[in-house]
C-alpha positions, 0 to 999 in steps of 0.5 A: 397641900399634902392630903390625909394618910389613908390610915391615922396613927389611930389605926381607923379603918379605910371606909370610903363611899363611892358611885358606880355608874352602869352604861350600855348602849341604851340603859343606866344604872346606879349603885352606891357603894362602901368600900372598906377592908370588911368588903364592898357593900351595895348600899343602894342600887337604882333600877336600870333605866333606858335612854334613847339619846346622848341628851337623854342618857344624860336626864336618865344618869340624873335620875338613876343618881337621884334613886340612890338615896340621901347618902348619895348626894355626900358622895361626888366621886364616881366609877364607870362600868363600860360594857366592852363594845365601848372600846377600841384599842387604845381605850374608850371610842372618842364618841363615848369619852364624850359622852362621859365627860358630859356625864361628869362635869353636867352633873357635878362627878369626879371620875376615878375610873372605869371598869369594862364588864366582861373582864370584872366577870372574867376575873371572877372565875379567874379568882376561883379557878386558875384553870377556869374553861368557860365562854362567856355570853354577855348580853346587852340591849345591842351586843353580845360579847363573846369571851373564850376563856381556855385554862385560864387565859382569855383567848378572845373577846368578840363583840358583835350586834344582837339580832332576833337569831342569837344562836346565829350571832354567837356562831359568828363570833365563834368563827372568828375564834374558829379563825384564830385558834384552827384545831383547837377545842373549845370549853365546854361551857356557856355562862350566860350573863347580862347587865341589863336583861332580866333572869327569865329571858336569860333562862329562855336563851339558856334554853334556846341554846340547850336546843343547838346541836353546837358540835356539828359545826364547831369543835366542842368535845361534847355538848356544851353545857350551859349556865345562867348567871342571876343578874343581881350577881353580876352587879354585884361582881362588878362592884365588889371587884371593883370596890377592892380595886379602889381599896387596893388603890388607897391603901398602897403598898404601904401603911401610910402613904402620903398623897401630895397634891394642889387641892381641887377647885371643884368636884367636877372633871375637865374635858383634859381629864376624861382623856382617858390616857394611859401613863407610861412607866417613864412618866413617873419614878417609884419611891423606894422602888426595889423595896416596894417592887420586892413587895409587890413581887412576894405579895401579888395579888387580884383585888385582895385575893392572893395568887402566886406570881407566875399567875399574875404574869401570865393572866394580867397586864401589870401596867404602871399607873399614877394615884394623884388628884385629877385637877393637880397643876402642879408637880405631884408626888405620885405613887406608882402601884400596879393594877390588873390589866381590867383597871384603868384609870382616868389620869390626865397629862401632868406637867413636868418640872424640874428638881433643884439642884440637892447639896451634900448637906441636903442629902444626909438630911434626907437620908436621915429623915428616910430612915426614921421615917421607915422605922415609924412606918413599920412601927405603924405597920406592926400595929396595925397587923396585930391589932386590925388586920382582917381575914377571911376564910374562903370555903367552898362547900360540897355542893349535891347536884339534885336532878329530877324529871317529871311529867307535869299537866298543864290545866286551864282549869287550874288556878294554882299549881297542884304538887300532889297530883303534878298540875299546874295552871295555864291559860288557853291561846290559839293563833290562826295561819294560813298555809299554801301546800303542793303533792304530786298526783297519784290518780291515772286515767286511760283518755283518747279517741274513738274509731271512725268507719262506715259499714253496710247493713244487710236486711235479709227479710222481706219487711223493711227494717228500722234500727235506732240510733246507737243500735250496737254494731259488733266485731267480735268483742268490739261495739260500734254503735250507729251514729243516726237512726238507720232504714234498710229497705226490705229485700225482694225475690229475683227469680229463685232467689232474693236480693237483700236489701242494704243501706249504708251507715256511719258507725263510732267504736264504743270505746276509745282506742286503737283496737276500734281501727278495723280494715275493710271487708270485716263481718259484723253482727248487726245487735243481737240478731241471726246473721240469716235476718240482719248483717253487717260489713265493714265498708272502709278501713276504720281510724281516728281510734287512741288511746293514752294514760295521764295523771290526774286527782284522785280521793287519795290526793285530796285527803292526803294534801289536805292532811298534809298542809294540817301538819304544816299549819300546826309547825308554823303555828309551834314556830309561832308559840315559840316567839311568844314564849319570852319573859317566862311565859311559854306556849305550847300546842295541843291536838286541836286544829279548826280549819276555817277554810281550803281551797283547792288547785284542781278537782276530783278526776281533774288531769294535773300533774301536782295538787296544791292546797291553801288551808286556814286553820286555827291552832290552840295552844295552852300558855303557862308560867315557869313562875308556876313551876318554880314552887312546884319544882322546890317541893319536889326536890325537897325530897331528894336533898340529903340530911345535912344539906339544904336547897341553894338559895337560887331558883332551880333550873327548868328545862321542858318540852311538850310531851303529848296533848291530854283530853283534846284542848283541855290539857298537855303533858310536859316533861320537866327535868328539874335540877338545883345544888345542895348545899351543906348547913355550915353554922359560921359561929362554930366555923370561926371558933374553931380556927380562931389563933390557930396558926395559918396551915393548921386552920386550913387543916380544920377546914378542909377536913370538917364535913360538907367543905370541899376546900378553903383558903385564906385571904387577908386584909391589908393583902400584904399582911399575909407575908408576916402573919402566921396566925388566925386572929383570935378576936371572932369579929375580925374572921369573916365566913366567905362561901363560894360555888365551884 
């Protein structure tokens, strides 16, 4: 049967109710939206729920619809939001159109299309920059999706798995870029976003990224900025975009479009509808299509918002899709309307027919009936132009960057944070490493052998002579010292003269070396006494005397190995503060260090060549909150904001890093750079009336030229009033105020 015009005659604004399901590989989630020309409202929104299995995805999706409210349970009707790594090629992987037809027909939902998340975001800065130069990083619980936008065209969209090293995975996908696009610079922005993830891990990635020194390695003109996009906005793009969508789908290209289809048996969809299939231009023929397609072409537009046509050529796929009920058997009059490349719908194969044969008689009545029928639709249309057309006035604001750096003191002893004296409060941690650490040796010391020999000792007296062992033997300034106690006979009288008594000893040189190695025949003086009493001669060549140097430990290395390994033990220890710091939450190291243990390699004066160290040691670190910061930074800007000008409603941005350890364990200095936007006080009241009947040119006129607006364009609803409409309405509920960011 014929389905109800969009519109009545009444002139009844579209307000339609529909589900928006949220999937990624491992988490749901649910909103409930309004669509109507006043905009898309979320009505409800369930929190994101994890899934560990097809099974349980499916309890989950039930449990995410169920936190949406009452309202929810009229509403049968629902759009996928897909995250881009569920697609291959030709449309969604089959594994995963399986999984939505289950999703469907278990729960009793009407698929009408899907939307792929990192195209929504996309042509959102599309929509405020033509020439937008950014990458966007969406990250997901299993992917990050990598999408370079250069003047204005998406150039690449890469997904690939999400480790622990994030800088490594974005790397890889940027030299896939690096692979297709050679000698080309890439945008020197990031905006991190996520679907799934919280604000402060997407602030701790932001941070990690800021960290990377990205044009070493990849051609980036200068270092690339990086923002955070808030999570809530992300959704809310999703659905906006994709609520003007669906608007722009119901309204047609017309005023009353009739829809005619056979009325659905049930709510739920068949295995044959979630095909995803794409429809040709061939499978279906435009009504009226030169009037509509001189329509479309003056009047092209992104989900409500005009741009010129030679955009749309160039940054969107017009492919033809048909608007008809997805469990129609029979022949249906579809109206073909093109959508944004990002917009697909789920269209099943529709049978095809064939028209009866049409008399002349036939024609004229036709012919007559399309006439008075296009003189009643532009009636209608007329009216409703004048009398509930809508439009909105997009301002972007002079937005005032505010950037302050300040040393903060974090204080374990503080419980709340102190703007007056730069405190803020923190909670004393410690982690204990152990680290094995090796230095070359640095000591030297003379080793070798001592000289051997044999001597003859003289006793020139008449008394026998006893000399202890290790009695000195000298050859001029080297020492020999006997080996063994030594008795030399007394010398007697031979006539006129004496025979000297002697005795034969073993002797070892003092000293090592070879300057020990004396001939035979050498004179020695036997300890200190007179060469008339006691002497000495060398009997055989002395040997066996060397001497060499070697390395070996020496205080210096001891201290300095020590030293050194403290050191190491206090970088693993700040590599392992920094995997702690997530969820806002960040650690950071003081001065103090307790070994509780180290072990050596070898000992003082010890020969070896290298020293090594195994050190245990506890490190304090000092953990604080960015919580903590946040009304600390707001108040601090407070004072730099200019007159007529306010904070932006998001939390401002916080980049530290330690700056140095304050009384041992008590306390660390950090250094915050702190920035947000200013933005001006702009009352909407009095932006309205000032542009209320003025025509188009001279309204963009007062805008642009009213203090605190950079810019502002118009946007109409029906978005093919504009052609028509010359003039602001004059009625103020009808001018809705739209700020934007730059």
């Amino acid at each position: 049967m014929d389905l109800p015009n969009l519109f009545s005659a009444g002139g009844e604004s579209v307000n339609k109710s529909i589900i928006c399901v949220v999937l990624s590989d491992s988490s749901v989630q649910s909103l409930l939206l309004n669509i109507s020309f006043q905009g898309t409202r979320i009505l409800e929104r369930s929190k994101v729920i994890p899934y560990t299995d097809e099974a349980n995805c499916l309890i989950k999706t039930d449990e995410s619809l169920q936190g949406l409210g009452k309202e929810s349970e009229k509403v049968n009707e629902v759009l996928f939001g897909l995250e881009q790594a569920w697609l291959v090629a030709d449309g969604i992987s089959e594994e995963k159109k399986s999984l939505l037809h289950k999703i469907s027909t278990d729960l009793s939902l009407k698929p009408v299309g899907y939307v792929v998340q990192t195209e929504a975001l996309y042509q959102h800065y599309l929509s405020h920059n033509i020439h937008a130069s950014i990458i966007l990083i969406v990250f997901s619980e299993q992917y990050i999706t990598l999408v370079v936008v250069a003047q204005g065209q998406m150039k690449l969209t890469e997904s690939v798995g999400r480790s622990a090293d994030i800088v490594a995975d974005i790397k890889e996908a940027l030299a896939r870029y690096g692979k297709k696009y050679e000698n080309t610079y890439l945008p020197g922005k990031f905006v991190c976003a996520s679907f799934v993830l919280g604000e402060p891990e997407l602030t701790s990635y932001q941070q990690t990224l800021l960290d990377v020194t990205w044009s070493d390695q990849f051609p980036f003109v200068q270092k690339p900025v990086v923002d955070v996009m808030r999570p809530d906005l992300a959704m809310t793009l999703i659905a906006q975009q994709a609520g003007q969508a669906i608007a722009a789908s119901m309204i047609g290209t017309g005023v009353a479009t009739p829809l005619m289809a056979k009325e659905t048996a049930s709510a739920s969809a068949t295995a044959d509808e979630l095909g995803f299939s794409q429809v040709s231009p061939e499978q279906f023929k435009r009504t009226n299509e030169e009037d509509m397609s001189a329509t479309a072409q003056s009047n092209v537009s992104s989900f409500g918002i005009p741009i010129k046509s030679n955009l749309a050529s160039t940054h969107f796929d017009q492919r033809a899709t048909a608007v008809h009920n997805l469990d129609a058997d029979d022949e249906e009059l579809a109206i073909i309307e093109k959508k944004p490349s990002w917009w697909k719908e789920l269209v099943p194969n529709m049978a095809s027919g064939s028209r009866p044969a049409k008399t002349h008689s036939i024609k004229k009545m036709i012919f007559i009936g399309a006439s008075a029928g296009l003189v009643a639709l532009i009636a209608i249309a007329s009216i409703f132009i004048y009398f509930f057309s809508q439009v909105t006035a997009v301002i972007v604001p002079k937005s005032v960057p505010i950037t302050k750096e300040v040393q903060l003191t974090i204080d374990p002893k503080a419980q709340v944070s102190d703007p007056q004296n730069l405190l803020i409060p923190g909670e004393l941690v410690s982690k204990t490493v152990t680290v094995d650490h090796e230095i070359e040796t640095t000591g030297v010391k003379i080793v070798g052998d001592k000289a051997k020999g044999e001597v003859t000792i003289y006793n020139k007296t008449q008394a026998e002579k006893k000399f202890a062992a290790s009695t000195v033997i000298k050859f001029g300034e080297i020492e020999f010292t006997a080996d063994g106690e030594i008795t030399v006979p007394a010398a007697v009288e031979n006539g006129d003269s004496l025979k000297y008594g002697e005795q034969k000893a073993a002797v070892t040189a003092f000293l090592i070396g070879v300057e020990g190695n004396i001939s035979k025949d050498k004179d020695l003086i036997v300890a200190d006494f007179d060469k008339n009493t006691y002497s000495a001669i060398s009997t055989v060549d002395f040997s066996g005397g060397s001497s060499r140097e070697i390395r070996v430990v020496a205080q210096e290395d001891l201290d300095t190995a020590l030293s050194e390994a403290k050191q190491v033990a206090f970088e693993e220890a700040n590599t392992a503060f920094a995997d702690d710091s997530q969820n806002g939450t960040y650690i950071l190291p003081t001065s103090t260090i307790e070994v509780k243990d180290s072990r050596y390699s070898a000992e003082l004066e010890q020969e070896a060549e290298k020293l090594s160290v195994t050190l245990s040691a506890q490190i304090t670190g000092l953990s604080y909150q960015v919580d903590d910061l946040k009304p600390l930074a707001t108040q601090l800007l407070a004072s730099e904001i200019p007159v007529g000008y306010e904070i932006d409603s998001q939390d401002p941005q916080i980049l530290s890093s330690p700056a140095e350890s304050v009384d041992s364990t008590d306390k660390v200095a950090l250094t915050a750079n702190i920035s947000t936007t200013a933005l001006p006080t702009l009352e909407e009241n009095k932006i309205k009336q000032s542009i209320a009947g003025k025509p188009i040119e001279e309204a963009q006129t007062i805008l642009q030229s009213t203090q605190g607006i950079k810019s502002a364009t118009f946007v109409f609803y029906p978005s093919w009033a504009q052609a028509v409409i010359t003039s602001i309405p004059t009625a103020l509920e009808r001018i809705t105020i739209e700020k934007i960011k730059e």
